[in-house]
Structure formats: structure tokens, C-alpha cells
N, C-alpha and C positions, 0 to 999 in steps of 0.2 A: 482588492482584498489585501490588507497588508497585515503583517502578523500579528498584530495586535489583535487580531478577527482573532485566530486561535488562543493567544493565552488568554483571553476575557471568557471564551468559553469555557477552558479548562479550568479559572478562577470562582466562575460562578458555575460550575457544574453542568452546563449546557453541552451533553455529550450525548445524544441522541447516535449520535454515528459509531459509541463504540459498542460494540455488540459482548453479551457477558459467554459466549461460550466459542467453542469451536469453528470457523465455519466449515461449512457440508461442503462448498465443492475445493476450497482447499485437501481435506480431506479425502474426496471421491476423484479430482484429477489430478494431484500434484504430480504423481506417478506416467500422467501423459508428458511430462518434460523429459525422461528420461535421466535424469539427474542421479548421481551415486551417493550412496551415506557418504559423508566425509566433504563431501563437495559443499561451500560456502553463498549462501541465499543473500541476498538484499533484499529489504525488507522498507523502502522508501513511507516517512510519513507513518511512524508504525504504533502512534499511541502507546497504550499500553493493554497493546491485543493479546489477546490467548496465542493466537494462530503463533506468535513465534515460540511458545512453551512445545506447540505442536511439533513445528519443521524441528525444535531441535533434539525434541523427545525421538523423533526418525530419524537421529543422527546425521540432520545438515545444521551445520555451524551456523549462525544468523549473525547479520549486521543490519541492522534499524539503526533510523535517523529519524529525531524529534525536534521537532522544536519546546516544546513546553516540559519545564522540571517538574509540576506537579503531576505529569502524564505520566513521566522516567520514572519517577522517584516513588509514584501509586503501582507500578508496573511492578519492581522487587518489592515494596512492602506487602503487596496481597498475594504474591506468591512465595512469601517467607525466603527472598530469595537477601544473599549479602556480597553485595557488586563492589569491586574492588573499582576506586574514581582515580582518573587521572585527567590532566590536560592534554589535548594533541590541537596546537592550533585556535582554530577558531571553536574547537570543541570542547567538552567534558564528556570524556569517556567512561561509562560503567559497564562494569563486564564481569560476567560471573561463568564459570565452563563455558557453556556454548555461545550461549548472548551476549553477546555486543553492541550497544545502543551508543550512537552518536546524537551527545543534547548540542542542538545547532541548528542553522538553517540549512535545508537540501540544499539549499543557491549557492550553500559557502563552501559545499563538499569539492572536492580534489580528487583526480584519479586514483590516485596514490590509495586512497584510503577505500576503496571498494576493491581496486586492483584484484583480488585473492576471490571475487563472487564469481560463479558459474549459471549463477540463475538469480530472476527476480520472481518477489512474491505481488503483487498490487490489485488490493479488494478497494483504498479505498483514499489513494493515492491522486488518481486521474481525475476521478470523480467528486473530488474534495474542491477542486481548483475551475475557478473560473475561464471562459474559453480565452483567453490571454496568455495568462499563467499556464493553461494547460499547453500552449506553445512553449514559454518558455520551459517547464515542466520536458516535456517531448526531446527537446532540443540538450538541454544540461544532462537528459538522461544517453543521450547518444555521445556527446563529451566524455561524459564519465564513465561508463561501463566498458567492458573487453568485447572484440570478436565474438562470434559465436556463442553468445548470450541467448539463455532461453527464460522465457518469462508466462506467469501465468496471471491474465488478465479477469478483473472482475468487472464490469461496467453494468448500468441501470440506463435506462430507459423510458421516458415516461415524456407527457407534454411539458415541458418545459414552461409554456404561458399559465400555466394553472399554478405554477408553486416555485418561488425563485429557490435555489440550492444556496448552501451545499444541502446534501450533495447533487451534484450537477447532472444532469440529462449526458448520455455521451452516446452516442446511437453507432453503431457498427459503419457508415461511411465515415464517421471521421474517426475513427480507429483505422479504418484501411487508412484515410490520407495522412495521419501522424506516420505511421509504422512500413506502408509497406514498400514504402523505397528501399528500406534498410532491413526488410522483416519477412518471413514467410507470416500468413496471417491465418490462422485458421481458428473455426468457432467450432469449440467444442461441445458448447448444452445452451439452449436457453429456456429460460422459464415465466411463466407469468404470476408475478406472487403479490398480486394486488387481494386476492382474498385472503394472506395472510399478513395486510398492512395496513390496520386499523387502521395507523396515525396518518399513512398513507391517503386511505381515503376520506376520514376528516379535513383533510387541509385542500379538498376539491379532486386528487392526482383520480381519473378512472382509466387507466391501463398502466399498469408497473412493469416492465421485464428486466430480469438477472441476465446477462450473457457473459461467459464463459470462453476467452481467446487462450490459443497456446501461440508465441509469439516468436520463431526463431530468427538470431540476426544471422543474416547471409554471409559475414564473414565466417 
């Protein structure tokens, strides 16, 4: 899957994976991280979600990283928002009070520039990336993040032989084998929401589940 996969998407409006409101267990667990206002979220692969209008509406500072400008640049124009742009690197940074969106590739992120997060957010991250990439994915996220990192995990479920992704099948053993060398691993909800996924069940999928990890690194 090489990047081109995402900006033809974002080009021709194939966004099936961004969801237009909140999500519910952002929302209903964030609060299990224990995380304090003021404390700085990473927000990897972040489109141009609501979820980060949310974290910083409850006063945690956000840093997303995109790859596609039409994603960045749809993300302030629907929420009347006016980002102040600069260069850092291999990026273009827009930022306006809380939000921080790094337009780039995650691959090309540097420690330096997440350095100041305390916590990640990831609905749709893991799940986006094929089981290759989600190594690499796994791997670049343990380079770049600090110690004692707490993250809050979304992952889906379903037979993978019925419907290729994204988004990707990602089943709770291989969240324990990416994470738990380095991770306390625990599941905090899971759900089955195949009767509220038409498109789901059109495309053959018959069992769907949500799961819900809080994810803390051991240092």
C-alpha cells in the first residue's frame, strides 16, 4: 500500500473510514488513561476527525499527522478554523490554539517532534495499514514516542477472507504480540456492531466487533 492509496482516496472522495461525528468510546473511555488537561495527545494518521476538535475541547493539546492536504486543509475549513502554516522539516505545520497537524508522512516523523505527547489516540491508525506496514507502523511508533506512554486503542474484527481492507481485520492476539513486550495490555469494551453496518453487511462481513484497548508502556 503505498501512499498514493491515500491521496487518490482523498482526491476522489473515497472516505468511507471518516466518520462525520464524535466517536462514542473516545468519548466514554478516554478518561481510563488517566491523562491530565494540559497533557499533549498524538493523534497518528488523523484525517480530518472531529475526535481531535473533542480531546482539545477537554483541554489536551493535540498533534495529528497526515499525510493528504486535502484531509488538513477540509479539517480548518469545516470547522471555521484559521491555522497558522509553517515548515518544520519534512513537514508543513498548521496549528491553530490546540491543534497541531503535521502534513507528512508518519515514516518521516522524528522524535523530537512528538517529544511533549503523554498519550496516544488510535481509532483508525492500526487498522488503516496492512499486516506489513502495521509492523512497521508498531515499530516507528515505539522509536518515536517517550516512556510511560498511555494510549487508547480502537481495533475491528471481522473475517478478513470475506472483504479485503482497509480497514484491516486486527484481532486482540496480535495487539497483545505488537504491544506487550513493551505495553501493559488491557481490553477495556468490546462490541458487536454488525447490525449497525449495513455497508458492512453488504460487502458479505457477517460478524463485526469494536475492541477497545488501554495500552500503557512499561517504562
Amino acid at each position: 500500500m503505498e501512499l498514493s492509496f491515500w491521496h487518490e482516496r482523498w482526491e476522489q472522495a473515497e472516505i468511507g473510514f471518516h466518520k462525520p461525528d464524535i466517536n462514542a468510546h473516545l468519548q466514554q473511555f478516554w478518561s481510563a488513561l488517566g491523562l491530565q488537561p494540559g497533557q499533549r495527545v498524538f493523534v497518528p494518521l488523523c484525517g480530518k476527525s472531529l475526535d481531535l476538535l473533542w480531546l482539545a475541547g477537554e483541554g489536551y493539546p493535540v498533534t495529528g499527522v497526515e499525510i493528504s492536504p486535502i484531509a488538513v486543509e477540509a479539517f480548518f475549513q469545516e470547522n471555521d478554523l484559521q491555522p497558522c502554516r509553517s515548515r518544520e522539516g519534512a513537514f508543513e505545520i498548521w496549528e491553530q490554539d490546540e491543534i497541531r497537524i503535521l502534513l507528512g508522512d508518519f515514516f518521516a516523523l522524528e522524535p523530537r517532534q512528538v517529544a511533549d505527547c503523554v498519550g496516544v489516540y488510535d481509532r483508525a491508525a492500526l487498522i488503516a495499514l496492512p499486516p506489513p506496514m502495521r509492523e512497521r507502523y508498531v515499530q516507528h511508533l515505539h522509536t518515536l514516542l517517550p516512556p510511560g506512554l498511555r494510549t487508547l486503542l480502537v481495533t475491528l474484527e471481522y473475517d478478513q477472507t470475506l472483504m479485503p481492507g482497509p480497514p484491516f481485520a486486527v484481532d486482540e492476539a496480535e495487539v497483545r504480540r505488537q504491544f506487550e513486550a513493551t505495553h501493559e495490555v488491557e481490553v477495556l469494551y468490546v462490541r458487536d456492531t454488525l447490525d449497525e453496518s449495513s455497508r458492512w453487511r453488504e460487502r458479505g462481513v457477517t460478524w463485526l466487533f469494536e475492541r477497545v484497548y488501554r495500552l500503557v508502556h512499561h517504562g
